[in-house]
C-alpha positions in Angstrom: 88.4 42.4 106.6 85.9 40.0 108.5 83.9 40.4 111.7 86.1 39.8 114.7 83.2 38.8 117.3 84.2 36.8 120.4 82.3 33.5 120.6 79.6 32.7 123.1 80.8 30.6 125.9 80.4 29.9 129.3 83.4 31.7 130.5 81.6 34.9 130.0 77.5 33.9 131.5 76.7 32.8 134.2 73.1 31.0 135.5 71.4 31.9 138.4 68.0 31.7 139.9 66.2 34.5 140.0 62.4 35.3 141.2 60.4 37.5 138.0 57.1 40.0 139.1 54.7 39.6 136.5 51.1 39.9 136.2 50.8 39.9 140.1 53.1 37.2 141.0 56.6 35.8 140.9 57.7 33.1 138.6 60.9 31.3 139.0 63.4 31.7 135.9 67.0 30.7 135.1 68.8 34.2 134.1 71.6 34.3 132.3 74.3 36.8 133.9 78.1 38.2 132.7 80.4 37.4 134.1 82.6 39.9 136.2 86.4 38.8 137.3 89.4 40.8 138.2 92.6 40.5 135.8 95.6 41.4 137.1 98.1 42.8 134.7 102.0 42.2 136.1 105.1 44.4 134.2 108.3 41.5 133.7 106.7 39.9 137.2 105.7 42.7 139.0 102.4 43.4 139.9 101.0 46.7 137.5 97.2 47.2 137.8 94.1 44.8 138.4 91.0 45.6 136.4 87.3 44.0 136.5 86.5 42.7 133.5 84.8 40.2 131.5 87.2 37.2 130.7 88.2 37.0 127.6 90.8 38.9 125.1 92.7 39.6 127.8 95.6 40.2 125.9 94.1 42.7 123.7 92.6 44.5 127.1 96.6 44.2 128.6 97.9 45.5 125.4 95.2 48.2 124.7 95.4 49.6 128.1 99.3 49.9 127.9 99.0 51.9 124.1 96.2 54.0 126.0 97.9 55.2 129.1 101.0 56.0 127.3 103.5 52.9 128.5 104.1 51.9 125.2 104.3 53.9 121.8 103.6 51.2 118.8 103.5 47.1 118.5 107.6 47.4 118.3 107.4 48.1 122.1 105.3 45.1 123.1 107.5 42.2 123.9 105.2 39.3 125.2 102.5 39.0 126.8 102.0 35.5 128.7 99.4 33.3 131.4 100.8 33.6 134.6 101.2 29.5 136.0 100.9 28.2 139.3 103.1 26.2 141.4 101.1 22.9 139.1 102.3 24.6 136.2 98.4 25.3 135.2 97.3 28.8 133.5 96.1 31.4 136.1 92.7 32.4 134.2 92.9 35.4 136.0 96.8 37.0 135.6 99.0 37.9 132.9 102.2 39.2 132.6 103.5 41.7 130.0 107.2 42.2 128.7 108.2 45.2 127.0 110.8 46.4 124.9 111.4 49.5 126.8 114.3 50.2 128.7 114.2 50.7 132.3 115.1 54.6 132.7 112.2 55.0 130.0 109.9 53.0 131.6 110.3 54.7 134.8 109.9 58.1 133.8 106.6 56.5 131.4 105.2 55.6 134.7 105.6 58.1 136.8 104.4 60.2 134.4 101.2 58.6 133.9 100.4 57.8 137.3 100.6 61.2 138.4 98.6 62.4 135.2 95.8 60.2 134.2 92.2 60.2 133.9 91.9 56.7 135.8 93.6 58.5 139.1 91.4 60.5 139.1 93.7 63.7 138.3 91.2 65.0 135.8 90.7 68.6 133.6 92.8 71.4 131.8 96.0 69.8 133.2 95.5 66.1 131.9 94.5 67.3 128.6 97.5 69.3 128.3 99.3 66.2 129.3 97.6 64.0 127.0 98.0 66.3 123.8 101.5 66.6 124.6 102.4 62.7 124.2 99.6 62.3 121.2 99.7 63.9 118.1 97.1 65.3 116.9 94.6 63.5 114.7 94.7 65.1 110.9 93.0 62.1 109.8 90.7 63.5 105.6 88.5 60.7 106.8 84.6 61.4 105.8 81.5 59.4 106.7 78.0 60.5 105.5 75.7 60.8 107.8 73.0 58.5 106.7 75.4 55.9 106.8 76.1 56.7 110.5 72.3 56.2 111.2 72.9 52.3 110.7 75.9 51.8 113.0 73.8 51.2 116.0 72.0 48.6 114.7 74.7 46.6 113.0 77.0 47.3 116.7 73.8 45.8 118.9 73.6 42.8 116.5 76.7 41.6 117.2 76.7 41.5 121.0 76.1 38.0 121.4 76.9 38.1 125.6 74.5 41.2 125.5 71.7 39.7 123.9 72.0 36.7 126.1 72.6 38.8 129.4 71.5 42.5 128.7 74.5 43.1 130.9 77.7 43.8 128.8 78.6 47.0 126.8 80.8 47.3 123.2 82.9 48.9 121.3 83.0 48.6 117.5 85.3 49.2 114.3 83.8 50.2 110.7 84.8 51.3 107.9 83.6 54.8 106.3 80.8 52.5 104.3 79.6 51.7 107.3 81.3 47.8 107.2 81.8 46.2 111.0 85.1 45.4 111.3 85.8 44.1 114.6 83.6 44.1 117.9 84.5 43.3 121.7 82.4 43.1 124.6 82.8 44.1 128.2 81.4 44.7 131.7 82.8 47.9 131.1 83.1 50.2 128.4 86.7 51.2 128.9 87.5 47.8 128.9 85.9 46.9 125.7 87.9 49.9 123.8 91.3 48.6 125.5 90.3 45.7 124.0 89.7 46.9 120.3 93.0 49.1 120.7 94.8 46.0 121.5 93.5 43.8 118.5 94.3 46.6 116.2 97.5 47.1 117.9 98.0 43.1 117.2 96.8 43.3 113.7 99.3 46.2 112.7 96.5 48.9 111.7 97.3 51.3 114.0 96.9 54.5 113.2 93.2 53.9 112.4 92.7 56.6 110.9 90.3 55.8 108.1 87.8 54.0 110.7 85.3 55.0 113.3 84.9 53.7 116.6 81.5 53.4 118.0 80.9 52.7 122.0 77.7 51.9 123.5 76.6 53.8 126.7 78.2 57.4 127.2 81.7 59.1 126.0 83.7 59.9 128.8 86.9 61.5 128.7 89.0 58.4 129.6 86.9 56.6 126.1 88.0 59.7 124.0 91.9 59.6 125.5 91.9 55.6 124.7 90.2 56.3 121.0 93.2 59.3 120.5 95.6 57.1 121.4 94.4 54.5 118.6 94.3 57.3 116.0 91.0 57.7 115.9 89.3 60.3 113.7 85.4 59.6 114.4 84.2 58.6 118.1 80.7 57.8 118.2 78.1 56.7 121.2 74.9 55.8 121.8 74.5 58.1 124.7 76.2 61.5 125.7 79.6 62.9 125.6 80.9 64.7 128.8 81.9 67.7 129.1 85.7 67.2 129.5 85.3 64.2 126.7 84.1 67.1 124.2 87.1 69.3 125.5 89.7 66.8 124.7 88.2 65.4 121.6 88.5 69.0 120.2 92.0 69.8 121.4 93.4 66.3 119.8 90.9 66.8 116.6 88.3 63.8 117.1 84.8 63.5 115.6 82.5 63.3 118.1 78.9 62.1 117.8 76.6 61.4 120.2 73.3 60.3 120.9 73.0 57.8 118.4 70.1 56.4 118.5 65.8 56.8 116.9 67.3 58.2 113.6 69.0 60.9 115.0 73.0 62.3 116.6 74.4 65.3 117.7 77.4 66.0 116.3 79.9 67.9 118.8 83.4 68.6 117.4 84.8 69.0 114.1 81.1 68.6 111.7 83.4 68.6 108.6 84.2 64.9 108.6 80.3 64.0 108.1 79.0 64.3 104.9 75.3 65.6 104.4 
């Protein structure tokens, strides 16, 4: 498989004018910023959820989001998703609209269900992990990675964030293989976002489960990360900063790897050690 990386454009940095304190004094520079925008996501016309994200892949972020959250089960389920036009018949940049091949009563009952019951709403501990485990399997993935090789994952993730490098403002979310191969990145304004939006390309791509891969995040695990990587099939969840509590809690009860604290040739290992090799 190749690299998936999004390309550098101007839909994703911005320039502004900033003032820089340096050796006693300002200087005048032109920064490079990311770019934040809302998306909203619409059900067969309806309005669903807005997000803030950074354009781009927004049909992986739609898609991702919807396999996450429990609205749809596997790629079968996704009808279309669509750019909303306006009354000139032009692409809204900022909506989209999903169809899905769910029927009505099902889709109802989906939605109330995770409404009520979701990390997002803020309805969070024992109760939404018993709720989650109950709609994903657990993860009996034989998949081993040794742990030398996942000493070089950071490295090979922060060399492919192109918006990152140029801004210092997005974070990521990457796909290897157990040699330690980048399969796919995505980039973001916020880490959720960038896992939705891995989810959603393997969702496209028809490799879901990914259960012989590891996903690697930068920033912190937090438990909505770890219920978006289950939800993908995902054996071994690793981080360049900490795991919360709750993350570790559900990682454990749905059978996730969890590493954290990737970074200076070191990681913590948190939940089932027998998937890294020493």
């Amino acid at each position: 498989m190749s690299v998936r990386t999004p390309k550098l454009s101007s839909d994703k940095i911005a320039r502004r004018a900033a003032l820089k304190w340096r050796a006693g004094g300002f200087e005048r520079i032109d920064d490079a910023l990311a770019i934040e925008e809302p998306l909203e996501i619409r059900l067969a016309g309806r309005r669903f959820t807005l997000t803030m994200r950074t354009p781009g892949n927004d049909e992986e972020l739609a898609a991702g989001f919807l396999l996450a959250e429990g609205f749809i089960t596997n790629a079968s389920e996704l009808g279309e998703i669509r750019r909303v036009r306006d009354a000139k018949g032009v692409n809204e940049p900022n909506v989209i609209d999903v169809i899905l091949n769910v029927r009505a009563e099902g889709l109802r009952e989906r939605l109330k269900r995770n409404f009520t019951m979701s990390s997002s709403c803020g309805v969070c501990g024992k109760t939404s992990i018993e709720s989650i485990t109950r709609r994903i399997a657990p993860i009996a993935s034989r998949a081993k990675i040794a742990a030398s090789t996942i000493l070089l994952l950071g490295a090979e993730l922060r060399e492919s964030q192109e918006v990152f490098a140029a801004t210092g403002g997005l974070h990521a979310c990457g796909l290897f293989d157990l040699e330690g191969k980048l399969i796919a990145t995505r980039e973001d304004i916020g880490r959720h976002n960038a896992v939705d939006k891995i989810a959603g390309w393997a969702l496209a791509n028809k490799m879901l489960p990914l259960s012989k891969l590891l996903m690697m995040v930068s920033g912190r695990l937090s438990f909505e990360i770890v219920q978006k990587a289950a939800a993908a099939g995902v054996p071994i969840l690793a981080a360049v900063s900490a795991p919360s509590s709750l993350a570790v809690e559900l990682a454990d009860e749905t059978g996730i790897t969890v590493v954290g604290f990737l970074r200076d040739g070191s990681f913590n290992v948190y939940t089932h050690r027998a998937r890294i090799t020493f």
